[in-house]
N, C-alpha and C positions, 0 to 999 in steps of 0.2 A: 605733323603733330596731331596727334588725336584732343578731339575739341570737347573738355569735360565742364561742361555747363552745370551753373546753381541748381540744386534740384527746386529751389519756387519757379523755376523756366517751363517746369513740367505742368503746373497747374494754370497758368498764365493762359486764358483764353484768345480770340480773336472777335472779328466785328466783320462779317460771313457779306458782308454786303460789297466789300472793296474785293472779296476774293471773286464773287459774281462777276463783278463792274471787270476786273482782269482779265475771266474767263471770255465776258463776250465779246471784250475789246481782240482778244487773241480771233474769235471767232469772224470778227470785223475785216481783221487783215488779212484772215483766209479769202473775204471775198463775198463773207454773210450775213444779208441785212438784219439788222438785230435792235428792236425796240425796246428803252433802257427805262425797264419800270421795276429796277433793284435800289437804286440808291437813292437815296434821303437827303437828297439838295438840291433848295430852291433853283429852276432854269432860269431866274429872272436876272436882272444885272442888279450889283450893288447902285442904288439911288446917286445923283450925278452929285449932290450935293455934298454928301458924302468923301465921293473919290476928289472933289473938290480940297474940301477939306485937310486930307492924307497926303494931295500935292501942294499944297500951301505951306504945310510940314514939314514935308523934307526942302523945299524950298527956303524956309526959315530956320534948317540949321538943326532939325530936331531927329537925327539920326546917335544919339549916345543912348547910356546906360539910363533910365530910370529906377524910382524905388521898389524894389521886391514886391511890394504891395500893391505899386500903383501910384501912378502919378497923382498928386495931389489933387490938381482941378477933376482926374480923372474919377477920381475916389469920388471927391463933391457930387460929381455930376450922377454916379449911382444911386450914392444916398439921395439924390434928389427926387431920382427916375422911380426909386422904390417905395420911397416916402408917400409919392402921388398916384402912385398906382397900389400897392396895397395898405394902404393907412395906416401907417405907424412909422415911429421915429424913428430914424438911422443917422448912426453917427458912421460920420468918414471913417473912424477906425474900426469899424463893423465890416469895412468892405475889401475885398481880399481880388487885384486883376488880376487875370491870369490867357496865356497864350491859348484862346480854348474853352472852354468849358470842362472837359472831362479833366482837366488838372485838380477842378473842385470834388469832384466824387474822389480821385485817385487821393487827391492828400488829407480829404478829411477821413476816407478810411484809415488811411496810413496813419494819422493823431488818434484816434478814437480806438480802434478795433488791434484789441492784443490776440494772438491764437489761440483758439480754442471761442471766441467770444462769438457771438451770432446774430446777422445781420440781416435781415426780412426784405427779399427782392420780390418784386412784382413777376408772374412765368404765368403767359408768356412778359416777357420785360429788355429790355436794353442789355446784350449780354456781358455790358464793361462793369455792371454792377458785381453780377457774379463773380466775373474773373479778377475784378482790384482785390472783392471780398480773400479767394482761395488765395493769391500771392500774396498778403497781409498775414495770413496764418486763419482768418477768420473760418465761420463755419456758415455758408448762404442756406438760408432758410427759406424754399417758397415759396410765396402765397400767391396761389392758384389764383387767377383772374378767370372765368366765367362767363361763355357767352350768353349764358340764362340771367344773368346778371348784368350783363351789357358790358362785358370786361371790365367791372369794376371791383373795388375791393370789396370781398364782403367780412364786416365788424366781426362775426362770430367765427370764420376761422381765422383770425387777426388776435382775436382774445385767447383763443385755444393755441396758435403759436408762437406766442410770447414764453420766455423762461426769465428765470435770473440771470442769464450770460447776454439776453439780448442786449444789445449794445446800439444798433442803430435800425432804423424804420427807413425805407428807401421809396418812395411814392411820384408818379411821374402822371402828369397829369397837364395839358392833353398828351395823351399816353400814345408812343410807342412802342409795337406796330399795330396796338389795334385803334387807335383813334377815335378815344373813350374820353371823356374826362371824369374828373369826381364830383359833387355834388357837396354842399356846405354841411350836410347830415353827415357824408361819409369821411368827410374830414374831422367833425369833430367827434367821429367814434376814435377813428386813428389818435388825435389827439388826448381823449379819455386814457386807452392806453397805453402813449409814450409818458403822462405825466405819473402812471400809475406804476408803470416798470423804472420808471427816471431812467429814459433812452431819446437819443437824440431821433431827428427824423431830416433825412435828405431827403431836400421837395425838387426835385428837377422840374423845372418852367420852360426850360427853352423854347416850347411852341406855344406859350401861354397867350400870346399875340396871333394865333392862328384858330379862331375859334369860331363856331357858323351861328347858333345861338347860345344866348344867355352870355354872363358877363364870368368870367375866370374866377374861380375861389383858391383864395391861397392859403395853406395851414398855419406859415408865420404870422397874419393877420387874426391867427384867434387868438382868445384870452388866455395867455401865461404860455403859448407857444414860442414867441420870439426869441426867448432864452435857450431853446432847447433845438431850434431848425436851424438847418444851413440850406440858405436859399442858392440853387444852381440856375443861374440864367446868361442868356452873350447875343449875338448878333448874328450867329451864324446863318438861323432861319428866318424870323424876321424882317431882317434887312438885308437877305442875301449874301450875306459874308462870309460863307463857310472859309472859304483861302485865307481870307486876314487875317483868321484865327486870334478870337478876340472874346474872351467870355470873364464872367467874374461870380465872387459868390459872395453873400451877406451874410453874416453869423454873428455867434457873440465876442465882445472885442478879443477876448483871453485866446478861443480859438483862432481868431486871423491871424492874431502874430504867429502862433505855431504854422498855419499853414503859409504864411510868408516866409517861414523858415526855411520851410520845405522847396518853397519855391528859390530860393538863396542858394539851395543846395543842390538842383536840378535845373533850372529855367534863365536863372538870373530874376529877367522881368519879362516883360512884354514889349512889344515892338512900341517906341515915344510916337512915331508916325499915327501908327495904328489904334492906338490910345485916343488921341486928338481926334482922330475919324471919329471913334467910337462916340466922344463927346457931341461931334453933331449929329449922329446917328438918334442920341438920345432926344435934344434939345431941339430938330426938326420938325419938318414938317409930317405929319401922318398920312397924305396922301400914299405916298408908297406903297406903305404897309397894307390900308386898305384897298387900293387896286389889285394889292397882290393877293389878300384874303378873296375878295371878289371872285376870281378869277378859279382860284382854289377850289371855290365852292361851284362855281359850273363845271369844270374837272368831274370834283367828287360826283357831282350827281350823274355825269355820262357815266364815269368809271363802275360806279355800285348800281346802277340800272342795269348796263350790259351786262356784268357778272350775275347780277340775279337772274338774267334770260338763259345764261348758258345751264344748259339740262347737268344737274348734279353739284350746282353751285349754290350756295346763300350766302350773305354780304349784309351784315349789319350798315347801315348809317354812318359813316363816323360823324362824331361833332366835333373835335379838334384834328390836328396836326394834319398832315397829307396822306396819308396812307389806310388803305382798304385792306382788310385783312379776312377773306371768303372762308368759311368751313368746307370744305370740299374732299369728305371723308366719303362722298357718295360715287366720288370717282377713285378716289384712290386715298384710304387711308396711312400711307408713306408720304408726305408733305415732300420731303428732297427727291423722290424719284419723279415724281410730277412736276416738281420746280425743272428739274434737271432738264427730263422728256421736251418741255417748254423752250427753254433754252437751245436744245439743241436741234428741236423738230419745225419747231414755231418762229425760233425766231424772237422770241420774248423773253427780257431777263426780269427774272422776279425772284420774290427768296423761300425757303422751307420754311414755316414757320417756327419747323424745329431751330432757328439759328436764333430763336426768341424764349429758348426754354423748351424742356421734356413737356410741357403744355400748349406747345404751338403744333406738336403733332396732329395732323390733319385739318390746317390752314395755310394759306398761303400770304404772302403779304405782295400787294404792288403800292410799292410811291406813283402816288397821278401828278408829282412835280414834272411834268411835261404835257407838250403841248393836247389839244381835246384830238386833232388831225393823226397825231401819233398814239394816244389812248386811244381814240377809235381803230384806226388799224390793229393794235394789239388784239384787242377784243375779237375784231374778224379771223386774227390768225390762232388766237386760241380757240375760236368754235369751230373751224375748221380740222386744226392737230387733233382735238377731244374725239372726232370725228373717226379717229384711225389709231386711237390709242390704247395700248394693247393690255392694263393691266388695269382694268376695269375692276371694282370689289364691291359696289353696292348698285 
């Protein structure tokens, strides 16, 4: 039977980093050692207290259906965690669980965004923003991040591509894959005009816990913002949780019901086990978290030292999330053939930066979510491969 697929199946992107992780696992079981600086999660173990938690759950019986939304104390315990860390009120019916995090980008595109409407991604940027935007019908718009600019956004082509169809403002911050954050200036230009177009804005936080200085700025925390963000946060990086797949988002009440909706019609809910973890996840202790920041931050500093030594490399700083993301247009302005070369010469899985946006051309990105023992190898084996590799341009 010939297999005639929806054509939105055609515009449906992917997340270039699981194809990597596939590639050098096959290359694994040929036989070849391969240093795994492509994917985006934390090496560390979820916290004991935690997996404590999860098993005292299913111990007591807590393996059924919960509410769409979110267990109750579940809910409580966001609005609580959000209330104290970005100051401002939340009501439990503001807060929407979900298996995941990326179910909150996916459904509030899907509420919001009719075709033809237009949605302002970050490029380079997280490429699920894009690809929910295209299968929605939307139209992704964008805005160029800037390494003269420290990959941030900058206000004036932010005001220049805004229209009447814009519909949503997508901002991610500490930022993915270049590991930027924004600054309380450049939020409240963002903020100037989402209130000026009346367009919502998706704040993705997920790493907003992973940050080396200064203290996180959130856009839902400025004046008259609250009503107009859908805050995206979960457990999967800061607490090491990416498998329990456990995220949630904060909006205003009218939206979570619709996105509860969506989740009724897709999900169910979220695991009752996993829910309860999450609650001591929140309500714990912070050591963890900060061992694990710590830790991070020696990482980063071997990872973008080495990179800056290697001839034809520059490597910004990052101040948030895990990942280094070198301009290395002076070896090879093709990012995927370099990735590739790497991969297959070296030994080292990293990604194009094209897998981040038509603006990641001519960077690479490495996660240093692994050990300093195996970033330092990498490094050896990338100045070595540069060494013999054949398709030099600058």
């Amino acid at each position: 039977m010939e297999l005639r697929l929806a054509d939105r199946m055609a515009v449906l992107g992917t997340e270039t980093a699981f194809e990597v992780l596939a590639r050098a696992r096959d290359l694994e079981r040929a036989g070849k050692s391969v240093v795994h600086l492509e994917i985006g999660e934390p090496d560390f173990d979820t916290p004991e207290h935690i997996k404590e938690a999860a098993v005292k759950a299913l111990r007591d019986g807590h393996t059924h259906y919960t509410p769409s939304a979110g267990m109750p104390e579940m809910r409580e315990a966001v609005a609580e965690h959000v209330e104290a860390t970005r100051k401002i009120p939340v009501d439990p019916t503001e807060v929407v669980i979900t298996p995941g995090s990326k179910p909150i980008m996916f459904f509030s595109i899907l509420a919001l965004v009719n075709p033809g409407d237009e949605v302002i991604c970050p490029d380079p940027g997280y490429p699920i923003y894009e690809s929910v935007t295209r299968f929605a019908g939307g139209v992704p718009k964008p805005l160029v991040l800037r390494e003269e600019r420290g990959f941030r956004i900058d206000p004036a082509e932010l005001r220049a591509l805004v229209s009447p169809r814009t519909r949503l403002i997508v901002i991610n911050t500490p930022h993915n894959p270049c590991g930027s954050t924004l600054t309380r200036d450049d939020l409240a230009a963002i903020a100037e005009v989402a209130q000026r177009v009346n367009c919502f804005v998706l704040a993705d936080e997920i790493y907003w816990q992973i940050m080396y200085a200064g203290a996180h700025q959130s856009i839902i925390s400025l004046p008259g913002m609250k009503d107009r963000t859908i805050l995206l946060d979960g457990f999967s990086k800061a607490y090491a949780m990416t498998g329990w797949r456990l995220g949630f988002g904060v909006m205003p009440g009218a939206l979570a019901a619709r996105v509860a909706q969506l989740m009724v019609n897709s999900n169910s809910c979220a695991a009752a086990f996993t829910q309860i973890a999450g609650i001591a996840a929140l309500r714990g202790p912070r050591g963890p978290i900060e061992a694990m920041v710590a830790e991070f931050r020696r990482r980063r500093d071997v990872i973008v030292n080495g990179l800056n030594a290697i001839d034809g490399m520059r490597c910004a700083m990052p101040t948030g999330a895990f990942y280094a993301f070198p301009n290395v247009r002076r070896i090879d302005e093709h990012s995927k053939r370099l990735a590739d070369y790497l991969l297959n010469e070296a030994g080292v899985a990293c990604l194009s930066g094209t897998a981040f946006g038509e603006h990641g051309q001519g960077y690479l990105r490495f996660s240093y979510a692994n050990s300093v023992e195996n970033i330092s190898e990498a490094l050896r084996r990338v100045r070595e491969a540069l060494k013999r590799y054949p398709a030099k341009v600058g």
